[in-house]
C-alpha positions, -999 to +999 in steps of 0.1 A: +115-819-599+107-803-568+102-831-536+063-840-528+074-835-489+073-796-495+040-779-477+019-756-499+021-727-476-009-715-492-030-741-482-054-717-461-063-702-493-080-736-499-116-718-498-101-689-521-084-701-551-061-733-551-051-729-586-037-696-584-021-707-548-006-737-564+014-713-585+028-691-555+040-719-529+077-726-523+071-755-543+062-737-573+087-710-564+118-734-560+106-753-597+103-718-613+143-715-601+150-745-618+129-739-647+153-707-652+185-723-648+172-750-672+161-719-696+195-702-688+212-734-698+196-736-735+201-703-740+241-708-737+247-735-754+218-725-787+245-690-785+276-716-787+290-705-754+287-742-738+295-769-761+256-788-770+272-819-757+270-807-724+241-787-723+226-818-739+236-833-707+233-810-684+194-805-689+180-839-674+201-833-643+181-803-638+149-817-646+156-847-623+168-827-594+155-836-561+150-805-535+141-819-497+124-788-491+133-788-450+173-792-460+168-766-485+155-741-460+181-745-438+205-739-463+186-709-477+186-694-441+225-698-437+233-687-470+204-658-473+185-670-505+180-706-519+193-699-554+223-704-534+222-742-522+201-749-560+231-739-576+258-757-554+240-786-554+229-788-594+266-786-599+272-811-577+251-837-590+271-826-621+298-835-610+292-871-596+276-874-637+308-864-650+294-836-671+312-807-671+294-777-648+298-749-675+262-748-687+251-746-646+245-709-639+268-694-663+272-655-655+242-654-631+241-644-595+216-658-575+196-622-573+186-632-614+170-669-611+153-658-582+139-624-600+134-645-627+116-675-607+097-649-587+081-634-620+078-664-637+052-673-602+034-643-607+029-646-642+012-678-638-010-663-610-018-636-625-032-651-656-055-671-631-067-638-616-072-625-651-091-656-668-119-653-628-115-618-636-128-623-672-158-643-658-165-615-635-165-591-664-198-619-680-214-619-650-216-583-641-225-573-681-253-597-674-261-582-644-259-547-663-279-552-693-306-575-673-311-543-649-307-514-667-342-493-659-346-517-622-352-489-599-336-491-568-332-466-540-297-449-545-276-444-509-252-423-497-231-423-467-255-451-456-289-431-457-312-433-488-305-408-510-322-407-546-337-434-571-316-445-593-313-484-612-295-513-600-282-517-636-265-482-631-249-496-594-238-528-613-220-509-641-201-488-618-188-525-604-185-532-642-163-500-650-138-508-620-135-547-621-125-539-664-101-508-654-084-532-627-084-560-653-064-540-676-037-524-654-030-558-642-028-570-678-005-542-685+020-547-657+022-585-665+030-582-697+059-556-691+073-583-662+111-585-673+136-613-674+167-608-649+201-616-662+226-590-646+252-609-629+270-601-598+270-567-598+247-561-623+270-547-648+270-585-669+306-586-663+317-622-661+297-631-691+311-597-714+308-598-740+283-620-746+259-612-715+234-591-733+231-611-759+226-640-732+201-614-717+184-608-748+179-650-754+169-655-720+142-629-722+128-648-752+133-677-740+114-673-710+085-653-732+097-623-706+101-584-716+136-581-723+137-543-704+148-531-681+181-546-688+193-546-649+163-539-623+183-556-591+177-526-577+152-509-597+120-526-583+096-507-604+083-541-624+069-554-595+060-529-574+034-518-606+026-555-606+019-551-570+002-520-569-022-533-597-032-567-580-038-544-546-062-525-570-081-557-585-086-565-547-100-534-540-125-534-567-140-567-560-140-556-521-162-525-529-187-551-548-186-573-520-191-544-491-222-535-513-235-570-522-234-579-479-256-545-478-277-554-497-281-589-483-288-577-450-321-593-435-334-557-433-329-549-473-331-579-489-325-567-525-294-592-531-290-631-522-263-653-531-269-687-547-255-705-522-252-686-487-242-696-457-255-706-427-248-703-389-245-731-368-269-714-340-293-693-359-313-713-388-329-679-396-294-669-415-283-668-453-256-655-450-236-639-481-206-660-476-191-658-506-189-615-509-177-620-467-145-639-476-138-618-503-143-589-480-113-607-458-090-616-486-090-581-500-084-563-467-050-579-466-042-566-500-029-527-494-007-537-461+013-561-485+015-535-511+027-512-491+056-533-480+064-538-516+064-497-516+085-495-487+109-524-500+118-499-528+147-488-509+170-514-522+212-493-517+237-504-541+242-529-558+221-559-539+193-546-509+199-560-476+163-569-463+143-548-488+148-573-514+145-604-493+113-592-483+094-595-513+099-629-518+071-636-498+054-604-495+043-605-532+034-642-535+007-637-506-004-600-519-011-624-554-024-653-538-048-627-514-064-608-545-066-644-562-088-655-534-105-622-532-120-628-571-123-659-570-149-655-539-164-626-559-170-641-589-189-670-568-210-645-549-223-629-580-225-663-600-263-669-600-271-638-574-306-632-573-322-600-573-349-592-553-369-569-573-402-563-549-376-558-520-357-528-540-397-516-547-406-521-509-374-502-499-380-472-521-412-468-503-401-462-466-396-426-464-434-418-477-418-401-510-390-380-489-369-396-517-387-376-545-381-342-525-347-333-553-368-339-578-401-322-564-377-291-559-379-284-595-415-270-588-422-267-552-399-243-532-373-264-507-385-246-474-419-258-483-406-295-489-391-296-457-422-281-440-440-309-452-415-336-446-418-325-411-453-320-407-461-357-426-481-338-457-453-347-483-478-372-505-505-344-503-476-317-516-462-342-541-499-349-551-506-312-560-477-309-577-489-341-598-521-319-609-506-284-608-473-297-629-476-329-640-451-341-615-447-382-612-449-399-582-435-427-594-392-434-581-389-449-618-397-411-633-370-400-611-338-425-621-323-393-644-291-404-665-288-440-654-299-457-685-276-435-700-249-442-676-251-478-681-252-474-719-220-457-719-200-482-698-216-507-716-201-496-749-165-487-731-168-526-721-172-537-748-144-516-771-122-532-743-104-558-755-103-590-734-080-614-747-081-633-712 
């Protein structure tokens, strides 16, 4: 068991998501190294390659292994990893039992049980982001179905544009949030096991190492392919470059929702906003804020991962090193980011009269697309400019049969929204 003096680093995630964080720390990192030699260790002796005697033995000398977390660093620094001092030191404990060490790291290299550890950590994190991200998908399909023919005033590039429905704007947060879900599903579930050996050719354990390999993979309920990846880093860069994507989506929703919050629109509030220690006037949408700030850290980390592709040879020298960290905070970032998303929208009110206020300011400018069908543009923008818009859009009303109302004017939204409603829901969600 990991030592109780070890620091969660992630401990500033506190407001984000301490569950997900709890599986990323060292602490959860060194235990996932020992949780693979102890895997590692079953596996040999179940294959008959380490008498059962002394894996027998061997197993509650890992579980009882104590790690002070500052001597560990230390060593870790001097040796370059801390599968290194782990090792040394389960064997020596070992040792001072009398059981023999042959069941201790047999035909691993330190590069494996930290792969292994390092997946085993995102795993876990992962399915925490999934299971918020699940909850997200309820909440928004909620959202969805409640407002499918709300009429809100559509905007582009900051300026209002064209009606169109709140339920359509919240199914375009549906569609992404789902499509995020499910590449991050995806590149989980392909996360492999890592049993190569020094040089990655399995050579000290031939010719039993892929059949060790094979076991492990099982063992550890990991993909059993590819067979060496020390320097193929594809399985977690994809893992990367999906959680990077999950913490873009939920940004986008919370950019919108702190739009839409603003004092001057009004159309969104959170349950529970925040306040301001000078201004009592504020609600401010606290929860869509931080995940705003979590996400934002997300593609500078995955880029690193990108960069740290370059791993020469047989065993990188830096680019490997760095991901130890780099993908533990790029998981625990979008894990904050959904978790503060999913608490913005939980319970989000939605301020109907303000969207009908707002859709009023421009005197029916809005309508001038849709008044184009029958009135020549040059004459719209006369009257735009002139201020005789409502007496245009009025004759067009007797002349044509044109409606005045922004809710005539929402085209394909209803349509929109049923269609990603049904994609949703031939999605399968087994989170």
């Amino acid at each position: 068991m990991v030592h109780d003096l070890c620091r969660n680093i992630y401990s500033d995630f506190a407001s984000g998501d301490t569950a997900a964080a709890a599986e990323l720390s060292d602490v959860a990192f060194v235990q996932r190294i020992l949780d693979t030699e102890a895997a590692l260790a079953r596996v040999v002796g179940r294959l008959g390659l380490v008498e059962q005697e002394t894996v027998d033995k061997t197993l509650p000398l890992i579980n009882a292994f104590v790690i002070d977390m500052p001597e560990l660093s230390a060593a870790s620094a001097a040796g370059g990893n801390p599968a290194i001092p782990v090792a040394k030191g389960l064997k020596a404990v070992a040792k001072d039992a009398g059981v023999p060490v042959s069941a201790i790291h047999t035909g691993a290299t330190s590069q494996d049980v930290i792969d292994t550890a390092l997946v085993l950590c995102l795993r876990a994190a992962s399915n925490v982001i999934l299971a918020d991200l699940a909850q997200v998908r309820v909440i928004l399909t909620d959202l969805v179905k409640t407002h499918r023919d709300t009429t809100v005033i559509g905007r582009t590039l900051g300026q209002q544009a064209v009606p169109t429905t709140f339920g359509a704007i919240a199914a375009g947060w549906l569609e992404s949030v789902v499509e995020a879900k499910e590449d991050l599903e995806g590149s989980v579930g392909k996360l492999p096991v890592q049993y190569a050996g020094a040089a990655g050719n399995l050579a000290f354990s031939y010719p039993d190492g892929v059949a060790i390999h094979d076991a492990l993979a099982s063992e550890l309920d990991l993909a059993a392919s590819p067979l060496v990846w020390h320097t193929n880093r594809v399985p977690l860069v994809r893992v990367s470059n999906a959680l990077a994507t999950v913490a873009g989506a939920v940004r986008k929703i919370a950019g919108d929702v702190v739009f839409h919050a603003a004092t001057e629109v009004s159309e969104l509030r959170e349950a529970a906003p925040g306040g301001s220690s000078a201004m009592p006037h504020k609600a401010n949408p606290a929860a869509a804020v931080a995940c705003d700030g979590y996400a934002r850290r997300a593609p500078g980390l995955a880029a690193t991962m990108l960069d740290a592709m370059d791993q020469r040879m047989q065993r990188a020298t830096g680019a490997w090193h760095v991901e130890w960290q780099t993908v533990r905070d790029l998981a625990a970032t979008t894990a904050s980011a959904v978790n503060r998303i999913r608490a913005s929208l939980d319970g989000i009110t939605v301020d109907t009269d303000a969207m009908d206020r707002n859709l009023e300011l421009t005197d029916g400018a809005v309508l001038a697309e849709a008044l184009g069908k029958y009135v020549p543009r040059a004459q719209i923008d006369e009257a735009v400019v002139a201020g005789e818009l409502q007496e245009l859009m009025q004759t067009a009303a007797k002349k044509h049969g044109f409606s005045t109302s922004p809710a005539d004017h929402t085209g394909h939204a209803g349509d929109v929204v049923d269609a990603v409603l049904r994609a949703v829901s031939n999605t399968n969600d087994n989170t």
